[in-house]
CHARMM-style PDB file with segment names, atoms N, HN, CA, C and O in Angstrom:
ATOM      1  N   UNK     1      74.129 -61.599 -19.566  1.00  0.00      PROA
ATOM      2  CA  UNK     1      75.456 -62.230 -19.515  1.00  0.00      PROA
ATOM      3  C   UNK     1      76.487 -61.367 -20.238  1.00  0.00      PROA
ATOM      4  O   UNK     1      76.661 -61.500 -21.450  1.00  0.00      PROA
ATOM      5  N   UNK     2      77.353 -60.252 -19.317  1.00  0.00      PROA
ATOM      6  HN  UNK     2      77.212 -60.145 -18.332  1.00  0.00      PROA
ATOM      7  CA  UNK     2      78.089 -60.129 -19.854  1.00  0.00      PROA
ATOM      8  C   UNK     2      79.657 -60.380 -20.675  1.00  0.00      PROA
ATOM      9  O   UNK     2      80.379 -59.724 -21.426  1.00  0.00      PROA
ATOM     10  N   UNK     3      79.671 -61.460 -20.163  1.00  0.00      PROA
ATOM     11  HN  UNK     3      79.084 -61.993 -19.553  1.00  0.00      PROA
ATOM     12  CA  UNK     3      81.063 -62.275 -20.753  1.00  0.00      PROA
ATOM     13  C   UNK     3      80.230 -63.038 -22.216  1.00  0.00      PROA
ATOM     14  O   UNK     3      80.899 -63.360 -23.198  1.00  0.00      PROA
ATOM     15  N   UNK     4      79.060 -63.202 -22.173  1.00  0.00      PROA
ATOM     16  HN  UNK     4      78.516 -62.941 -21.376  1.00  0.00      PROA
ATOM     17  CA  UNK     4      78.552 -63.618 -23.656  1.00  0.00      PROA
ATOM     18  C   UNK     4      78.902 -62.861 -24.624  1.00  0.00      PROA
ATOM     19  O   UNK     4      79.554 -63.078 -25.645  1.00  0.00      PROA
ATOM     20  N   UNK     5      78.272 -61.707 -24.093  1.00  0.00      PROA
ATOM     21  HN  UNK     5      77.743 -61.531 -23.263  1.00  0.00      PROA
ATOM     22  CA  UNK     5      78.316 -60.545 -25.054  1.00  0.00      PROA
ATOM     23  C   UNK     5      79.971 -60.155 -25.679  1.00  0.00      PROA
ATOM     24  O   UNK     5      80.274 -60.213 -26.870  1.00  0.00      PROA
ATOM     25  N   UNK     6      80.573 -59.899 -24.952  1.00  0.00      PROA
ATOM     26  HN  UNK     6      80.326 -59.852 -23.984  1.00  0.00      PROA
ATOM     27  CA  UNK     6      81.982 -59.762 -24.902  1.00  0.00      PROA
ATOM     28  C   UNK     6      82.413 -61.322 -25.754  1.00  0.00      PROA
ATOM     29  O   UNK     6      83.326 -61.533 -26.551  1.00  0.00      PROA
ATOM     30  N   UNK     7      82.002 -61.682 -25.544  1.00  0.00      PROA
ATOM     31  HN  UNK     7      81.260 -61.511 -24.897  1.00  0.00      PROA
ATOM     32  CA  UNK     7      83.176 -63.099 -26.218  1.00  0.00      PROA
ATOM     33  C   UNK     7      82.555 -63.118 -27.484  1.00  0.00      PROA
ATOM     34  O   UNK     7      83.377 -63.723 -28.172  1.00  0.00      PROA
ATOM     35  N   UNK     8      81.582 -62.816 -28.223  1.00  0.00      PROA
ATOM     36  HN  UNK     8      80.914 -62.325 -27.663  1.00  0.00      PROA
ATOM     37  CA  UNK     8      80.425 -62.140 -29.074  1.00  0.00      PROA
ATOM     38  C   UNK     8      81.256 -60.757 -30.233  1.00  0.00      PROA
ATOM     39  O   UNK     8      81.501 -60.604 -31.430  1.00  0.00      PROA
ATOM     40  N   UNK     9      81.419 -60.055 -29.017  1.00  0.00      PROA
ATOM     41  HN  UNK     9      81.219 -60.180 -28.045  1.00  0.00      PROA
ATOM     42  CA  UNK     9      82.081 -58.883 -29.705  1.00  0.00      PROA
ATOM     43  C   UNK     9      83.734 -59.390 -30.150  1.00  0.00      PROA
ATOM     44  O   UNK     9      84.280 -59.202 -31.237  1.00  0.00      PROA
ATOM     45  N   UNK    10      84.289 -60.065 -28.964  1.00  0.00      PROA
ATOM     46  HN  UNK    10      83.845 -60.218 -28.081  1.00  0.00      PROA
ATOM     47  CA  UNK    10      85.417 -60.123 -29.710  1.00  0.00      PROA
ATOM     48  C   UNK    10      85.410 -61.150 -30.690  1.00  0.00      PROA
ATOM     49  O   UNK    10      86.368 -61.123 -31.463  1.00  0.00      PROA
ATOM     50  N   UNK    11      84.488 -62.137 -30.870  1.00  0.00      PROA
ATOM     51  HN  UNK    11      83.709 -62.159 -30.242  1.00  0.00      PROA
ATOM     52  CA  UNK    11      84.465 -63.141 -31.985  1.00  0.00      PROA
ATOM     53  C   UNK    11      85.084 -64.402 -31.336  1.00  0.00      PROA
ATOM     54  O   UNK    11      84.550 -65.326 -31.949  1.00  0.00      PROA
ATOM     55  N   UNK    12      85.973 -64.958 -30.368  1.00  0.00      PROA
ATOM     56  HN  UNK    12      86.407 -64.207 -29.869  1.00  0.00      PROA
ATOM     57  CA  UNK    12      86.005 -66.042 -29.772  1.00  0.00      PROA
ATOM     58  C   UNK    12      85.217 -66.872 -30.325  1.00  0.00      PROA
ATOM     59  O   UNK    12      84.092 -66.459 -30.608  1.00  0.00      PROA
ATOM     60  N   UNK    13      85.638 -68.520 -30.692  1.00  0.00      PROA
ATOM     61  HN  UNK    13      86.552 -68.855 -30.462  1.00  0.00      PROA
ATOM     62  CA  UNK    13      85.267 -69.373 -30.215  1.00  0.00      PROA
ATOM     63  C   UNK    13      85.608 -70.377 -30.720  1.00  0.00      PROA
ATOM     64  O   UNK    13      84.982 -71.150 -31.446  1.00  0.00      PROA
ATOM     65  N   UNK    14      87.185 -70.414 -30.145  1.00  0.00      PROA
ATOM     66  HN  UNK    14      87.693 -69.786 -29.556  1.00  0.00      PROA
ATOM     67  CA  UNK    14      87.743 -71.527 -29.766  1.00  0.00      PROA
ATOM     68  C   UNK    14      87.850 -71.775 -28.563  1.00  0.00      PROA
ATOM     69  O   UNK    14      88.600 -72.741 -28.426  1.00  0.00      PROA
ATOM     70  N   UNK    15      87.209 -71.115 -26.905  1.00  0.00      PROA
ATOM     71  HN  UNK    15      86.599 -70.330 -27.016  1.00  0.00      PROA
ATOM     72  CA  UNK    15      87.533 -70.988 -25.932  1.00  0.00      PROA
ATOM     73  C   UNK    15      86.341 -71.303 -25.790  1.00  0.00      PROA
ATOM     74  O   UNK    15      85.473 -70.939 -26.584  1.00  0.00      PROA
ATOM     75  N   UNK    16      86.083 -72.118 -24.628  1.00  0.00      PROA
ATOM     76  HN  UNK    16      86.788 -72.414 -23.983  1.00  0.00      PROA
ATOM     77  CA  UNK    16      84.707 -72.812 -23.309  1.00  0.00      PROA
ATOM     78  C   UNK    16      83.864 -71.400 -23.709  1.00  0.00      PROA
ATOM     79  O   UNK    16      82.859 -71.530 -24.408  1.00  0.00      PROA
ATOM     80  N   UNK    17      84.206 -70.279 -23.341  1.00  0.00      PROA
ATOM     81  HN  UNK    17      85.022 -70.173 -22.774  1.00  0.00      PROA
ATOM     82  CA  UNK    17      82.785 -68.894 -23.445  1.00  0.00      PROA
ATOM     83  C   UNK    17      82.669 -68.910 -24.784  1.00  0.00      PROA
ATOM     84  O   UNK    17      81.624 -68.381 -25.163  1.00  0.00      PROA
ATOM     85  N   UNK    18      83.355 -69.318 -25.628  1.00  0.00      PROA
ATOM     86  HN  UNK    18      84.204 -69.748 -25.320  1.00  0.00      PROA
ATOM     87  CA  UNK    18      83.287 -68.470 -27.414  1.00  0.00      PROA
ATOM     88  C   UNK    18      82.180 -69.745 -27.454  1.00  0.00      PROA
ATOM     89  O   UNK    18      81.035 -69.357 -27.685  1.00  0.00      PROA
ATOM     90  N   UNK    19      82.326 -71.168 -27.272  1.00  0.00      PROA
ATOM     91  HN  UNK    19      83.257 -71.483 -27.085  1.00  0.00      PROA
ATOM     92  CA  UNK    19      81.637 -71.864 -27.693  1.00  0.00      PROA
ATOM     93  C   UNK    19      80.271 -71.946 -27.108  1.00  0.00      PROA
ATOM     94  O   UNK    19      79.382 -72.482 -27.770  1.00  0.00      PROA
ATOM     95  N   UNK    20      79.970 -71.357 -25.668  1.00  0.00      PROA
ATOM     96  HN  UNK    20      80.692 -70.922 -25.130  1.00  0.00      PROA
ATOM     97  CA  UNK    20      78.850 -71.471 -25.130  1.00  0.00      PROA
ATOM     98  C   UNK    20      78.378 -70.314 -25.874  1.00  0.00      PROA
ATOM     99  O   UNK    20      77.341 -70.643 -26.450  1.00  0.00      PROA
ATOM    100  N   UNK    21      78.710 -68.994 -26.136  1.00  0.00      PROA
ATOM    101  HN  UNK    21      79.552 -68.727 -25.668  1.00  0.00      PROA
ATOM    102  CA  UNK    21      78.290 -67.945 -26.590  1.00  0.00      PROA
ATOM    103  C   UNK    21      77.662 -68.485 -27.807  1.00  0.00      PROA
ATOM    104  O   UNK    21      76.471 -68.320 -28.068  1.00  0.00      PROA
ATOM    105  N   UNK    22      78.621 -69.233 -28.656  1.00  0.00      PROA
ATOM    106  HN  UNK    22      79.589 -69.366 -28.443  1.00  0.00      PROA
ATOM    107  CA  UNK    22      77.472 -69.730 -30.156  1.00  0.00      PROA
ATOM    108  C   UNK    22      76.273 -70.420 -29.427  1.00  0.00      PROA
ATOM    109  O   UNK    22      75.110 -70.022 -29.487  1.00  0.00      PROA
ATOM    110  N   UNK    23      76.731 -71.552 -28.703  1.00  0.00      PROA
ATOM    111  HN  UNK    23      77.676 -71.876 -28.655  1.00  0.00      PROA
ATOM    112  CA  UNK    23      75.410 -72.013 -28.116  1.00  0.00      PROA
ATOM    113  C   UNK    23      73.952 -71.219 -28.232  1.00  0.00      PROA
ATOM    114  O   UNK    23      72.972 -71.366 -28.963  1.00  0.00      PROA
ATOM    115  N   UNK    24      74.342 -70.160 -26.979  1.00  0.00      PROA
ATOM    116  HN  UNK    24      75.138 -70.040 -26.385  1.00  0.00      PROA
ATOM    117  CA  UNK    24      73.664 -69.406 -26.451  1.00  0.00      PROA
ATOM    118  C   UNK    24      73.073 -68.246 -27.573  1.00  0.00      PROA
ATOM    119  O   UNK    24      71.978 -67.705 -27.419  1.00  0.00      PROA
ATOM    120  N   UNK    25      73.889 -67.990 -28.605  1.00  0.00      PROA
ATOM    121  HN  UNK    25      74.778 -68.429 -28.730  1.00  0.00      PROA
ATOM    122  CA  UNK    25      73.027 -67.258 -29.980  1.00  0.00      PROA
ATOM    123  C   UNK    25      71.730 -68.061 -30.512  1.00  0.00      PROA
ATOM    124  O   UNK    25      70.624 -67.560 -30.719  1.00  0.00      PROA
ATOM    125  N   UNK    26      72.081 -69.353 -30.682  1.00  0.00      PROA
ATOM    126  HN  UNK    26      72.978 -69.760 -30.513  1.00  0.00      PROA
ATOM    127  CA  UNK    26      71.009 -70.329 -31.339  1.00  0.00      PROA
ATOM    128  C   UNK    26      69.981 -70.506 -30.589  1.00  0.00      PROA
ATOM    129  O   UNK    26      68.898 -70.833 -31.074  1.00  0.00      PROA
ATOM    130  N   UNK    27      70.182 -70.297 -29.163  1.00  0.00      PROA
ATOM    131  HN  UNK    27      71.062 -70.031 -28.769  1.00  0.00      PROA
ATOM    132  CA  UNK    27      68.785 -70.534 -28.300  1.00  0.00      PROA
ATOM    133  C   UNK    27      68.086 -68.974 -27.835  1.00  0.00      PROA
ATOM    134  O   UNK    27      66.961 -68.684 -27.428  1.00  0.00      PROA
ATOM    135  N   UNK    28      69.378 -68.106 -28.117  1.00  0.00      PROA
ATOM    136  HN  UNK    28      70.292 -68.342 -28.448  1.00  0.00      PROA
ATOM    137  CA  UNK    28      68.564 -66.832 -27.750  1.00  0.00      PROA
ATOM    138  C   UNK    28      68.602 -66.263 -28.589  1.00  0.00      PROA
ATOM    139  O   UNK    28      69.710 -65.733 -28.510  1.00  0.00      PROA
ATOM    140  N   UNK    29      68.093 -65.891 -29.566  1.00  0.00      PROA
ATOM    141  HN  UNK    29      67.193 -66.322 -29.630  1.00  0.00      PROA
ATOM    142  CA  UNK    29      67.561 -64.723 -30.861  1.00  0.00      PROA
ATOM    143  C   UNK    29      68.169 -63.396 -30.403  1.00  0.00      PROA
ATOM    144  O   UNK    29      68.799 -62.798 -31.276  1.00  0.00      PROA
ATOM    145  N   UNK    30      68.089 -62.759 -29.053  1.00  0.00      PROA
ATOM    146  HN  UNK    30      67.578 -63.245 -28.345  1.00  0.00      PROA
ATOM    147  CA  UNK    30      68.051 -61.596 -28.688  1.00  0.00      PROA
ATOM    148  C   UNK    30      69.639 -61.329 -28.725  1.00  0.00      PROA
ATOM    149  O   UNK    30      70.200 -60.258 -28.954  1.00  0.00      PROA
ATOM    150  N   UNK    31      70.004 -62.118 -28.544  1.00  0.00      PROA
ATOM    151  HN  UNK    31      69.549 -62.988 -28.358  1.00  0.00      PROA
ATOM    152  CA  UNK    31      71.881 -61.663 -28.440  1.00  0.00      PROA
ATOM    153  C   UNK    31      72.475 -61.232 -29.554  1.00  0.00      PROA
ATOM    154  O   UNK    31      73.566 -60.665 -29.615  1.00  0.00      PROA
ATOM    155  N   UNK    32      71.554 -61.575 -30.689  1.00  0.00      PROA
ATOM    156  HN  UNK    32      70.667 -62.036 -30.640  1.00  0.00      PROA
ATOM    157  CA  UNK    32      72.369 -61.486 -32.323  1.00  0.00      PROA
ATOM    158  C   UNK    32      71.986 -59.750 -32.047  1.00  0.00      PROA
ATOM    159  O   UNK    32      72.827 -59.080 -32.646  1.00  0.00      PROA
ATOM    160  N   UNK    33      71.189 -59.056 -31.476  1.00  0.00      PROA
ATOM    161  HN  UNK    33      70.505 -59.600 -30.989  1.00  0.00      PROA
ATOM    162  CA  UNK    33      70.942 -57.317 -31.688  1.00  0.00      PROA
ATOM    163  C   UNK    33      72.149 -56.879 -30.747  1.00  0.00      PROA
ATOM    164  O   UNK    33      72.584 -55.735 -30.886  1.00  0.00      PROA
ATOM    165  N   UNK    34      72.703 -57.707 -29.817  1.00  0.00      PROA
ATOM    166  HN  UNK    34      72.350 -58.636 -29.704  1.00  0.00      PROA
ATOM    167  CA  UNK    34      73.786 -57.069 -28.867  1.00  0.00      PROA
ATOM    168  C   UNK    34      74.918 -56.448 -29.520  1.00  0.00      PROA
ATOM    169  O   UNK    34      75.355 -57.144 -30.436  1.00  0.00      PROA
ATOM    170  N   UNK    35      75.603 -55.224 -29.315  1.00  0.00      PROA
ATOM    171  HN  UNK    35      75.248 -54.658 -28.571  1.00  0.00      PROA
ATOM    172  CA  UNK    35      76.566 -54.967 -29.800  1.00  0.00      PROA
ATOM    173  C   UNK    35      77.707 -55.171 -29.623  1.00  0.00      PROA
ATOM    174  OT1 UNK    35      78.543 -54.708 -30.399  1.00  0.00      PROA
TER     175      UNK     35
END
């Protein structure tokens, strides 16, 4: 998912992706190594 990653890098999340992106850290371990 690259809009995860990206909303990740830019730090978002006050926006629908910034908040699924935290979501999506807590269930996927692997995203916290993404740059």
């Amino acid at each position: 998912m690259p809009e995860v990653a990206a909303a990740i890098a830019r730090g978002t999340d006050d926006t629908d992706l910034g908040l699924r992106s935290a979501r999506t850290l807590r269930r996927v371990p692997n995203y916290r190594f993404i740059p």
